[in-house]
C-alpha positions in Angstrom: 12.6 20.5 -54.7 14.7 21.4 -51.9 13.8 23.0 -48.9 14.6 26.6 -48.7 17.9 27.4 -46.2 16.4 29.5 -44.1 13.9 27.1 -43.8 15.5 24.4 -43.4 17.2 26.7 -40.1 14.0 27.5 -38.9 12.7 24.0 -38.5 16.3 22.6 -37.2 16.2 25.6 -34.3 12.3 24.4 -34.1 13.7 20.8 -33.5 15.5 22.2 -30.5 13.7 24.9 -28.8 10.8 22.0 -27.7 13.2 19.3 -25.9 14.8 22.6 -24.3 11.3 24.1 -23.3 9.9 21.0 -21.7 13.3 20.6 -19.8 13.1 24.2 -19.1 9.4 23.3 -18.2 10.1 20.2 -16.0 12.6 21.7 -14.0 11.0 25.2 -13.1 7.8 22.8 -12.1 10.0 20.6 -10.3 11.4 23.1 -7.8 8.0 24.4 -7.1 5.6 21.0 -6.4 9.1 18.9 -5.6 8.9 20.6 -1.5 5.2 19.1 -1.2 6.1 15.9 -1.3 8.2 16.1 2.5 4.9 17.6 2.9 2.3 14.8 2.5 2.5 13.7 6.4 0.8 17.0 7.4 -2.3 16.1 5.5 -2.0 12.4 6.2 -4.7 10.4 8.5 -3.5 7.4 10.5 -6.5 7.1 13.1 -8.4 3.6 12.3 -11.6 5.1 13.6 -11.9 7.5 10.7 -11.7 4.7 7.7 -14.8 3.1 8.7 -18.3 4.2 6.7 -20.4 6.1 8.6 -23.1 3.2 8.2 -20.7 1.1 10.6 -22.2 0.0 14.0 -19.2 1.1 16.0 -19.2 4.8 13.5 -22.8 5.1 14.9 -21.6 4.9 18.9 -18.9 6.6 18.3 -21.2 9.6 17.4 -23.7 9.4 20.2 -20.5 8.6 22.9 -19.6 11.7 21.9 -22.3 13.3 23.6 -21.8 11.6 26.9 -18.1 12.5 27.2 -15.6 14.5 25.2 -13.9 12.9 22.0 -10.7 11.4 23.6 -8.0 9.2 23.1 -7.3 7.0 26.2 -3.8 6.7 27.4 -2.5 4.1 30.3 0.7 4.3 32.1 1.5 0.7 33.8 4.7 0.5 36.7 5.9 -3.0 36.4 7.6 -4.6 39.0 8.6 -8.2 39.9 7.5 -7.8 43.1 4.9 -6.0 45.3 5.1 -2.1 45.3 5.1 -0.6 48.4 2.8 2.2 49.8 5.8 4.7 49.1 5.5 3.8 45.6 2.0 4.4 45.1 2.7 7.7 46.4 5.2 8.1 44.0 3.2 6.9 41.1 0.4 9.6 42.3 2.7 12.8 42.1 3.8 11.8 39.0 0.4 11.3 37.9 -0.6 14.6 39.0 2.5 16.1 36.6 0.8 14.2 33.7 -2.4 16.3 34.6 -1.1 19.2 34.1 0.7 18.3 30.8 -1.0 20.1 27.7 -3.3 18.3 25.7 -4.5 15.8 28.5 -7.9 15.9 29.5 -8.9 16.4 33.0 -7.2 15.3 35.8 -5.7 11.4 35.4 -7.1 8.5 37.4 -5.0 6.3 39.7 -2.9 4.8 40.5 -4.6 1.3 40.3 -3.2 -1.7 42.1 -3.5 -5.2 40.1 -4.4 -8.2 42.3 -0.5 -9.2 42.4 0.1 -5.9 44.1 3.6 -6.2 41.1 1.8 -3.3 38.9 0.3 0.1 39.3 -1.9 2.1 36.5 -2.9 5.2 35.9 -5.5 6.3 33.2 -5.6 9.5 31.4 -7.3 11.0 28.3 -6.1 12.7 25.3 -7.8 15.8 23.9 -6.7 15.5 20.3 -7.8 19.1 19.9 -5.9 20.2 22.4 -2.6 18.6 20.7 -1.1 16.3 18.4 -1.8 13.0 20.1 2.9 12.0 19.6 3.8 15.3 21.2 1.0 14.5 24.2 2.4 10.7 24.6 6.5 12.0 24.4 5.6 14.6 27.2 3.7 12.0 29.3 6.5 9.4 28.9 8.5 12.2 29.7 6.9 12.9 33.0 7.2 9.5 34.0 10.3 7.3 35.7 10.9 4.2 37.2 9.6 4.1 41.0 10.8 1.6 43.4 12.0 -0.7 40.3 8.9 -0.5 38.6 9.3 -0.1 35.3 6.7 2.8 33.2 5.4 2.0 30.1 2.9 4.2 28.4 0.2 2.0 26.5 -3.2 2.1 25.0 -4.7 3.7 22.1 -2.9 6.8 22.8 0.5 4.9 23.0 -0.4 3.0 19.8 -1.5 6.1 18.0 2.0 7.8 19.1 4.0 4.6 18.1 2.7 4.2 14.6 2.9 7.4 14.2 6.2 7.7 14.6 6.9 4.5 12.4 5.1 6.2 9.4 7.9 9.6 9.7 10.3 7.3 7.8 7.7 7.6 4.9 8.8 11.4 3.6 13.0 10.6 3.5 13.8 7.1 4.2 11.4 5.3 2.4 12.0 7.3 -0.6 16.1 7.5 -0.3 16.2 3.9 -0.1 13.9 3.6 -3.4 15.9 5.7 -5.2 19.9 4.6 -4.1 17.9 1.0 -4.9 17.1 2.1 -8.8 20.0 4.1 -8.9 22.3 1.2 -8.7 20.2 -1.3 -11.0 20.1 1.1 -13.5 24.0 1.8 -13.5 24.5 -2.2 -14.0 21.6 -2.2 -16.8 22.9 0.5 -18.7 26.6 0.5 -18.0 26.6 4.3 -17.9 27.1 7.3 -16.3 24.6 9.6 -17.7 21.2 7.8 -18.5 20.8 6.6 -15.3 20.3 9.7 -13.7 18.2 11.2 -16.4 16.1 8.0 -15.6 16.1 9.0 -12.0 14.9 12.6 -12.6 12.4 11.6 -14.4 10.7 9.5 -11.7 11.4 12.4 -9.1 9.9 15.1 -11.1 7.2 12.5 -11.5 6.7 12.2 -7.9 6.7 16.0 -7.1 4.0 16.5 -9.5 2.0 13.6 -8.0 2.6 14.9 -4.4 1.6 18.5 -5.3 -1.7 17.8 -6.8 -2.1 14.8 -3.8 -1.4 17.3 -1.0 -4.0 20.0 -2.4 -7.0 17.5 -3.1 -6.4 16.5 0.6 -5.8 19.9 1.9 -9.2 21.0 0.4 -10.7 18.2 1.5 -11.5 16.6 -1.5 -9.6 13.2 -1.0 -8.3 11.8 2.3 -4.8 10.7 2.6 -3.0 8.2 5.2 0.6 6.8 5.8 -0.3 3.8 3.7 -1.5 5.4 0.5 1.6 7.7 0.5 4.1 5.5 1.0 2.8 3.0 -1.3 1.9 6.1 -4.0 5.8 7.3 -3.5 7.1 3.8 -4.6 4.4 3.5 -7.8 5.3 6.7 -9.0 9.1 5.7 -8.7 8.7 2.2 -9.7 6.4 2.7 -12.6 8.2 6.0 -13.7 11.3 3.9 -14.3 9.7 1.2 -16.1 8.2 3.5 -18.6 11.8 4.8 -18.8 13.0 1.6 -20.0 10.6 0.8 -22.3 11.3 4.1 -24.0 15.1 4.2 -23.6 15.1 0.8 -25.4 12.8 1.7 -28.6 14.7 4.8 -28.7 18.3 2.7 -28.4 16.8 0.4 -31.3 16.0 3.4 -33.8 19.5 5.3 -33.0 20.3 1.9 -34.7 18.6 2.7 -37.9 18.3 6.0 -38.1 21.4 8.9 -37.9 19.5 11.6 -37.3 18.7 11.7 -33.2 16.2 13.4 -33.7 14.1 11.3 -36.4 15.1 8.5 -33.9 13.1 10.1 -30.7 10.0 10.4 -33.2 9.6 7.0 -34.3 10.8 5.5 -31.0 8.0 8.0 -28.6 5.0 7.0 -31.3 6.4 3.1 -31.1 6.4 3.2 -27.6 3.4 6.0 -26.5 0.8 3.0 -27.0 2.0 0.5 -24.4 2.7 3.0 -22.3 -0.6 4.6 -22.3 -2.5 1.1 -22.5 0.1 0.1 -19.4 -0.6 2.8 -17.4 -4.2 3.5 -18.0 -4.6 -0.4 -17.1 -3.1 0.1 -13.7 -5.3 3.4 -13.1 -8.3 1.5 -14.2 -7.4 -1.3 -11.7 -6.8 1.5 -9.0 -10.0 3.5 -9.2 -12.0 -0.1 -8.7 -10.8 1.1 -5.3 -13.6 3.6 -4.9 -16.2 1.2 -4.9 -14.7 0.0 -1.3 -16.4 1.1 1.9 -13.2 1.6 4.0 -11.8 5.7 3.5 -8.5 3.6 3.7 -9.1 1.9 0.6 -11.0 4.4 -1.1 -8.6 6.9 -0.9 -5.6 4.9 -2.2 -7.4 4.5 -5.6 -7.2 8.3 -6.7 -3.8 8.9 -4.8 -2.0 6.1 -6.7 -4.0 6.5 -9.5 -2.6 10.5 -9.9 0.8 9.4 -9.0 0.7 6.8 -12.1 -0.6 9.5 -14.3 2.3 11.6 -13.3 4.5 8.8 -13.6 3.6 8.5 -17.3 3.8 12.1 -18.0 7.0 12.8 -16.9 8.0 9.5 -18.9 6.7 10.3 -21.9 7.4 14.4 -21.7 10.6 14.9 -20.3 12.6 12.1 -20.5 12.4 12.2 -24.6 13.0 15.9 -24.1 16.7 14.9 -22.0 17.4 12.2 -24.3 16.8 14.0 -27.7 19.1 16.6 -26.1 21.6 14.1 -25.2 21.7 12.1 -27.8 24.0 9.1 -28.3 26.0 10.7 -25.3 23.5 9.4 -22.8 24.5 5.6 -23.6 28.2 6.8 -23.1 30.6 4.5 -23.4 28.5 2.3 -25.4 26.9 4.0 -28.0 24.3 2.6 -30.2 25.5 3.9 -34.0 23.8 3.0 -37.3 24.2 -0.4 -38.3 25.9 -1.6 -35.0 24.9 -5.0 -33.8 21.7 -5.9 -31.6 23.2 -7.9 -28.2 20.2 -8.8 -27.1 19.9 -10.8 -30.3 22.5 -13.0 -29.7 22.1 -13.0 -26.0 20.2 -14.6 -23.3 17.2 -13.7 -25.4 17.8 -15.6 -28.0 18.7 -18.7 -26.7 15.1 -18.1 -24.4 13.7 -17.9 -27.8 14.7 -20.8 -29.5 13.5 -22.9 -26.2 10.2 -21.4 -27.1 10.6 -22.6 -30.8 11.3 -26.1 -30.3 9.7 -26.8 -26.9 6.5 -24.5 -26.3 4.1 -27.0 -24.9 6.7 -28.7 -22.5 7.6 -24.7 -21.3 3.9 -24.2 -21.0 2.7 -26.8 -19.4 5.7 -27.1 -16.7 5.5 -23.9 -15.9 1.5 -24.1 -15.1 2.1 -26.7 -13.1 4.8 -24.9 -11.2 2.4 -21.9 -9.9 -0.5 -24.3 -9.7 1.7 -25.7 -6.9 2.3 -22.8 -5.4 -1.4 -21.7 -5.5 -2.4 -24.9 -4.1 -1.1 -23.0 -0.6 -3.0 -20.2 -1.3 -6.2 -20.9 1.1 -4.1 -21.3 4.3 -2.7 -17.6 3.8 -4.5 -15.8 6.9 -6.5 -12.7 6.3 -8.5 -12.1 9.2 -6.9 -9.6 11.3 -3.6 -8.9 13.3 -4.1 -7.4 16.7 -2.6 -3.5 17.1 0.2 -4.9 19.1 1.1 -6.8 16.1 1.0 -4.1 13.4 4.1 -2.8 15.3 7.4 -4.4 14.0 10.5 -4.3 16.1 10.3 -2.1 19.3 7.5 -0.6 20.5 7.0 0.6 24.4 2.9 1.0 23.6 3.2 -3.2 22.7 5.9 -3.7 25.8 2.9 -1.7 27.8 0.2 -3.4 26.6 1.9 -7.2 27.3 2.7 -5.6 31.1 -0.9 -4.6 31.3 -2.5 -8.2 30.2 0.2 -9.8 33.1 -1.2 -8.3 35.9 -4.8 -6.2 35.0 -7.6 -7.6 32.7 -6.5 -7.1 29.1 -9.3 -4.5 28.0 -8.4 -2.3 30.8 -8.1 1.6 29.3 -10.0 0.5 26.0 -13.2 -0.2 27.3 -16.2 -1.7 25.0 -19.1 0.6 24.9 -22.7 -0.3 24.6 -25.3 2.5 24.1 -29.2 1.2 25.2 -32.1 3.2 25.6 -32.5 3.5 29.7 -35.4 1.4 30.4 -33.1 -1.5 28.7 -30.4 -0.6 31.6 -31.1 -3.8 33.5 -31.1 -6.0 30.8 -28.3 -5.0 29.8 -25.9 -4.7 31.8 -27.3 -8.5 33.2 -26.3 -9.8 29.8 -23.1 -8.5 29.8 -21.7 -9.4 33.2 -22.8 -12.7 32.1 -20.9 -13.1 29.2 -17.6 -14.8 28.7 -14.7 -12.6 28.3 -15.9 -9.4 30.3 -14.4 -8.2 33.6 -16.4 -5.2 34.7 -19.5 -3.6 33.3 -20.8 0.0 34.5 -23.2 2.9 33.6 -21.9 5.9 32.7 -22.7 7.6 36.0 -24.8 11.6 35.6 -22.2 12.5 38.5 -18.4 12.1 39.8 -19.7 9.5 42.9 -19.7 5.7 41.8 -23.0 5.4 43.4 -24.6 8.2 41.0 -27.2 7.2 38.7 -26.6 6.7 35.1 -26.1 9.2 32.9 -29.5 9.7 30.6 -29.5 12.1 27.1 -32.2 11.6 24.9 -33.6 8.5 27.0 -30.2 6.5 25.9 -27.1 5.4 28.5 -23.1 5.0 27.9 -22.6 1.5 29.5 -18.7 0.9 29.8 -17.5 -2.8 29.4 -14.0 -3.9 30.5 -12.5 -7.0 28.7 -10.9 -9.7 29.9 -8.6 -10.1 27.3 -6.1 -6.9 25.3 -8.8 -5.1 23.3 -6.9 -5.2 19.9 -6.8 -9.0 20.2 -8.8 -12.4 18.5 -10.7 -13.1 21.9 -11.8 -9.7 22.7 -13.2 -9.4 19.0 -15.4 -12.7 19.4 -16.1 -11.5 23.1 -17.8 -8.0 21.1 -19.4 -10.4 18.2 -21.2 -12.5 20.7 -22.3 -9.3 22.5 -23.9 -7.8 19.8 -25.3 -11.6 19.1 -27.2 -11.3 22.6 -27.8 -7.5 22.8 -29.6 -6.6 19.4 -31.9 -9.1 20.4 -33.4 -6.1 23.1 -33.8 -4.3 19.9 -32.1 -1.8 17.1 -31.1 0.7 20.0 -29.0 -1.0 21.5 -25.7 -0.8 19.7 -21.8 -1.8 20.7 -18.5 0.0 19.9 -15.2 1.1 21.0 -11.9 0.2 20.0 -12.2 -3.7 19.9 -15.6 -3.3 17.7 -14.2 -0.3 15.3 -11.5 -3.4 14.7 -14.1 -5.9 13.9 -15.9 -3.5 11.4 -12.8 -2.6 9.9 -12.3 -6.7 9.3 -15.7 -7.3 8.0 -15.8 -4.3 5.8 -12.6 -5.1 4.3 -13.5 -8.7 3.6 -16.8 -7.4 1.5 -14.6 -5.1 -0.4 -12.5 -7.9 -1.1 -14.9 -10.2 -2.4 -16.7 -7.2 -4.2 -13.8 -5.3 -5.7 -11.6 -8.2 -6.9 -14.1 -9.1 -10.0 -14.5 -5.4 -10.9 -10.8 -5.4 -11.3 -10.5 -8.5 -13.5 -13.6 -7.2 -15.8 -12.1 -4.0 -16.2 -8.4 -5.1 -17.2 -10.0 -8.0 -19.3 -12.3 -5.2 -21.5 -9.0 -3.0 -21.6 -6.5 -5.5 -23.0 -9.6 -6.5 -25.6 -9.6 -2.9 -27.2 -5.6 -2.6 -27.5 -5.3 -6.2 -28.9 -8.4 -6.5 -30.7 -8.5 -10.3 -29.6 -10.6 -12.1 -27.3 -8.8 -15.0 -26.7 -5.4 -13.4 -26.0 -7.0 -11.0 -23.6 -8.2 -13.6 -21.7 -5.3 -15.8 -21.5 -3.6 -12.8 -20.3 -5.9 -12.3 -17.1 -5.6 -16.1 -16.5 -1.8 -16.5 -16.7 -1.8 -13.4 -14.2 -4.6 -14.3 -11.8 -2.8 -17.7 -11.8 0.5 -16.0 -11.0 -1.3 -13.8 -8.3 -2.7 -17.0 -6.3 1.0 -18.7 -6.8 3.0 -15.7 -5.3 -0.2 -16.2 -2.3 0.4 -19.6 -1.6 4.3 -19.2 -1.3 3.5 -15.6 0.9 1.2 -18.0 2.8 4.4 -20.3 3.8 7.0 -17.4 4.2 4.6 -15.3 6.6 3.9 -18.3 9.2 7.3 -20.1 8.6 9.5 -17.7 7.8 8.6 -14.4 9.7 6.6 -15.9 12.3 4.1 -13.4 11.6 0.2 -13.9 13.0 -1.9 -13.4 10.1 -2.7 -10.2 7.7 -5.2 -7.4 7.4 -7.8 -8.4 5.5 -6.9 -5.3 3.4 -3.4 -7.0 2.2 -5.3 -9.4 -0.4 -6.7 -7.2 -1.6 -4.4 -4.2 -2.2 -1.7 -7.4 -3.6 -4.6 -8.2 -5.8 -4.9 -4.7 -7.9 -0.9 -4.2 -7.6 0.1 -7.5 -8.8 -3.0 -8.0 -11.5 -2.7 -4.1 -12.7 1.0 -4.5 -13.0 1.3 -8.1 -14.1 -0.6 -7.2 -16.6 1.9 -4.3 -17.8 4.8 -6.9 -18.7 2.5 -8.7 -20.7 0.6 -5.4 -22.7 4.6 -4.4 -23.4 5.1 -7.9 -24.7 2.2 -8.5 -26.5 1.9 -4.6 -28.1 5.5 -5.9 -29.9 4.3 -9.1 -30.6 1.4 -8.2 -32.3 3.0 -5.5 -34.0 6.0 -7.7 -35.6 3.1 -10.5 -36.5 1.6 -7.9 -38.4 5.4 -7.9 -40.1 6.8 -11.6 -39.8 3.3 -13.5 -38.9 2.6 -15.0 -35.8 4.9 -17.4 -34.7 7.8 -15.5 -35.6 6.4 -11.9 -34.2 6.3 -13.9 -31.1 10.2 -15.2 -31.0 11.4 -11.5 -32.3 9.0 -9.8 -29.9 9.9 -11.9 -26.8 13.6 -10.9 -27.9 13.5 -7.4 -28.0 11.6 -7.2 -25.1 13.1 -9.4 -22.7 15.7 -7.4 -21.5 13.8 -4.2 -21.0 11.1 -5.9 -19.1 13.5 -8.3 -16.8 15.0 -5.0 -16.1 11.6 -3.1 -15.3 10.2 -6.3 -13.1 13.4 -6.0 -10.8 13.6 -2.3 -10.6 9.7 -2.7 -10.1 10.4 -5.5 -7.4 12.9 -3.5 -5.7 11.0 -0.2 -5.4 8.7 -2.0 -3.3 10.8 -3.9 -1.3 11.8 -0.4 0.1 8.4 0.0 1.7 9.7 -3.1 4.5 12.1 -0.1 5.4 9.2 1.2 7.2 8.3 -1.1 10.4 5.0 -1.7 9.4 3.4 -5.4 9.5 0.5 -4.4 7.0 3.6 -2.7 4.4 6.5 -5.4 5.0 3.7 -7.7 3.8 2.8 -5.7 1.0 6.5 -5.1 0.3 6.9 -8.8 -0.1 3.5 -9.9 -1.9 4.2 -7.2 -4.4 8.3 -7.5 -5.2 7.6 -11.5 -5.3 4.8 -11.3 -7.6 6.4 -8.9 -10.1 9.3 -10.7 -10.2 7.1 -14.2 -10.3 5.6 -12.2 -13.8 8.5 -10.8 -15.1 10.5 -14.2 -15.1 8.3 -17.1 -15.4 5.1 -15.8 -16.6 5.7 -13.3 -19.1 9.6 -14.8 -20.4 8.2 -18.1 -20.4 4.9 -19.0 -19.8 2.8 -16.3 -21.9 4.9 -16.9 -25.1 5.4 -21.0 -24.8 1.2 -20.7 -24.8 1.0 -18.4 -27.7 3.2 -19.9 -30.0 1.7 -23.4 -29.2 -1.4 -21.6 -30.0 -0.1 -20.1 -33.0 -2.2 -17.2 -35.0 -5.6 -18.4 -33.5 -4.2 -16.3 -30.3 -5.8 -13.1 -32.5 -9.0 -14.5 -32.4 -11.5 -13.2 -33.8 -8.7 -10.6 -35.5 -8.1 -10.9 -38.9 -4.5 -11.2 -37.6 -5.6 -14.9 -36.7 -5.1 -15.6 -40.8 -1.6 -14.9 -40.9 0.9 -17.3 -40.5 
């Protein structure tokens, strides 16, 4: 019986008031949370000090050296000269360190100046109240304050100068990291789609994405509930972007496909949002899986990335899979403008690249298979010489930095460690002992007591039967030799007993390095375990599953071994955090892993249709394009984080867009469905899908 006319009205003006709403919707929200993510560097943390656990042996002094002296952040002017400064000069360098004195935010009056042995270089020592100010406008004022005297040259250095520079690198992370991200999609998605319109529906999509993300982000951390630092947004604001966009795709092309078959747009968005709502949801609730592994880490750092890119995925996919069908249902065919896809017209990606990929499958899968596992096995043969054990501060800086041009001055003509002392906290009937263990020891230059008074000769400073002994370094503090200078102290010194405890800047560095390799070694398995038992449920296969994880872990050590050459050849760069492992680990495992969910999710569902070794052929044809396209736009989104000049990013940047691109070409178009169709149906095992043929 036909359906009444009115209605048949009724549910056609039904069809169109949702897609308009959720617009409507999307838009309205978008104005309000959009703001918050320019926002995100207010609530952002970038001091090293607070990332380590609170069981951490340098976390410890740092709270009992608070009680001996306010909590500070030292700053050191050096005057460089090539020659010896005269008496003039030092009488120079003291007004001027008199006017840093006075600036606000510094506390008490500055020491100096300081003569090195040379007589070439003055310093002058000051500390920071961080309450008092933010730690950049302090350092700007201070190198403000100070000028060339006599041709010495001033450069403002230590943690304070550090703190000020990195700082500063991390305030291209609200605009320019994300305007580069987005001109970068912007133009691969013009040449994918050849059109005017879809790729800046696309785009909207991922921004809207990213304003919800950075709303929620900014009020967790603003009620304290998650902590946030440069790192974690930056790297959230290029997730949300990246995997916004690949969602996109996917969707796009199931939609493209059904405005194929079907006239009605409409009927079209249905089949193509159910179709592709599963490997969506599987892909994305993969990669937050793999992220939240992240909480189980004992660095703040870490631990707070997990929950920060883990809402900005969640927001990626909601946007995906809410507004974008909303703009494209209301578009229509238009969006594909010039080319639209009608009923009946033909499939290019049939006849294209795809195709002829296909057929190499079909008459050579074990000779695709087997060269291309010997290809990355190469690769990851280099994988062990990639260094993870630390950069020095002065490297984490890339291009120009007058805290690392301060810090190389200061090693030329003063004992590295000089500003950034080591500090070693005894009880006071261990004072002796002490301080006769450390002035023996290789790579010190001064040791002293914290004196009760202002006089050198006081005696030492005593509260609650403990002292605040001050060790000066021979060599930088942030560097290799002043970290085994403060291992081999704590070797000696906790033989006295569990009171006697060493910190500072160089230690906070070594607990940072150790605590990031146990995470590593802890959180990497978790991850594997958890995408293996995920890709299980949405395949219902064992075997596939775990050729999956292996193909990608094997793809993960490859893109290492070929970082591992580029880094030390290439860049010239030191080493890595011991963080960058792992961080490349869950990125490139959580989203390798989404290239082969979208392949596999068609391939099993045209086996179901065709049997095996043909759903594998089809599927690897209709998906290639889409997920080429979402590996480079994926791979490109991160290489925007090297915009910001940040060793521990650029490296990330790199490890990241390799890898993806590594997947997307090699692993998934080739690799992955060589093996399965050499395999044949036993890849469902134990499905009853293994049966057909």
């Amino acid at each position: 019986m036909a359906r009444p006319e009115s209605a048949e009205s009724s549910h056609t003006r039904a069809r169109w008031v949702i897609p308009i709403a959720l617009v409507l919707v999307w838009l309205v929200l978008g104005g309000l949370a959009g703001p918050f993510a320019g926002k995100l560097s207010e609530v952002s943390e970038n001091d090293t000090a607070a990332f380590l656990p609170e069981s951490a042996e340098s976390t410890e002094v740092a709270a009992i050296q608070a009680q001996f002296a306010p909590d500070t952040v030292p700053l050191v002017i050096v005057w460089e000269s090539d020659q010896p400064l005269s008496d003039a000069a030092r009488a120079d360098v003291a007004e001027q360190l008199e006017a840093v004195s006075r600036i606000e935010g510094i506390d008490g009056p500055a020491r100096g100046p300081v003569p090195s042995e040379d007589g070439a270089a003055l310093a002058g020592y000051a500390q920071i109240d961080p309450a008092a100010g933010e730690v950049e406008t302090v350092v700007d004022d201070v190198r403000a304050a100070v000028s060339e005297v006599d041709g010495a040259t001033p450069y403002v250095t230590g943690p304070g100068g550090f703190a000020a520079d990195i700082g500063s690198a991390f305030g291209g992370i609200d605009g320019l990291l994300l305007g580069v991200a987005l001109v970068v999609v912007l133009v691969i998605l013009l040449v994918v789609y050849r059109s005017p319109l879809l790729p800046f529906a696309v785009l909207l999509t991922s921004v809207l994405g990213l304003g919800l993300a950075a709303f929620v982000v900014y009020q967790l951390a603003v009620a304290g509930v998650l902590d946030l630092n440069g790192q974690s947004q930056g790297i959230m604001s290029i997730l949300v972007v990246g995997a916004a966009t690949d969602y996109a795709l996917l969707l796009v092309a199931r939609y493209r496909e059904e405005l194929r078959v079907h006239d009605d747009r409409f009927t079209a968005m249905k089949v193509a949002w159910r179709r592709a709502l599963r490997p969506v949801i599987a892909s994305g609730s993969t990669v937050i899986l793999g992220l939240l592994c992240l909480l189980l880490s004992d660095l703040t750092s870490n631990r707070s990335l997990g929950p920060v890119a883990a809402l900005g995925i969640a927001a990626a996919m909601l946007s995906a899979l809410t507004f974008l069908p909303a703009v494209l249902v209301l578009l229509g065919r238009t969006a594909f403008w010039p080319f639209r896809p009608n009923v009946g017209s033909a499939k290019p990606e049939e006849s294209g690249i795809w195709g002829r990929v296909a057929s190499l499958v079909k008459h050579r899968p074990r000779r695709l298979w087997v060269g291309a596992t010997l290809a990355l096995a190469l690769a990851a043969a280099f994988a062990p010489t990639f260094s993870a054990s630390g950069v020095s501060q002065s490297d984490i800086l890339l291009g120009e930095s007058e805290a690392v041009s301060g810090q190389e001055a200061l090693t030329r003509h003063f004992p590295g460690g000089s500003g950034s002392p080591a500090v070693v906290i005894a009880p006071e009937d261990d004072l002796d002992e002490v301080v006769r263990i450390v002035d023996q020891a290789d790579g010190v230059a001064t040791v002293a007591a914290m004196p009760a008074g202002e006089g050198a000769d006081e005696s030492p400073k005593v509260i609650d039967g403990l002292v605040m002994i001050e060790v000066t370094l021979e060599d930088p503090a942030d560097s290799h030799a002043a970290e085994e200078t403060v291992r081999a102290l704590r070797d000696e010194l906790h033989g006295l007993g569990d009171e006697v405890l060493v910190g500072g800047e160089t230690a906070q560095q070594v607990d940072g390095n150790d605590v990031a390799e146990h995470d590593r070694t802890l959180i990497i398995p978790v991850v594997l375990i958890v995408i293996l038992l995920v890709l299980i449920v949405l395949l219902r296969s064992v075997l596939a599953p775990v050729l999956l994880v292996a193909t990608t872990v094997l793809s993960f050590f490859s893109t290492l071994g070929v970082a591992a050459l580029v880094f030390e050849h290439g860049f010239g760069w030191p080493g890595a955090d011991p963080s960058v492992p792992l961080y490349a680990f869950v990125f490139l495992v959580a989203l390798g892993i989404d290239y082969n969910i979208f392949l596999m999710t068609r391939v099993r569902e045209e086996s179901a249709k065709r049997g095996t070794h043909e759903g594998i052929l089809h599927g690897l044809v209709v998906t290639g394009g889409v997920i080429t396209s979402a590996g480079v736009v994926l791979a490109a989104t991160f290489s925007a984080l090297a915009v910001i000049p940040i060793l521990f990013l650029a490296q990330i940047a790199f490890l990241v867009a390799f890898g993806v691109l590594l997947d997307a070409l090699l692993v998934r178009s080739l690799l992955v469905p060589a093996l399965s169709y050499d395999i044949g149906s036993r890849i469902w095992w134990p499905s009853s899908l293994q049966r057909r043929r």
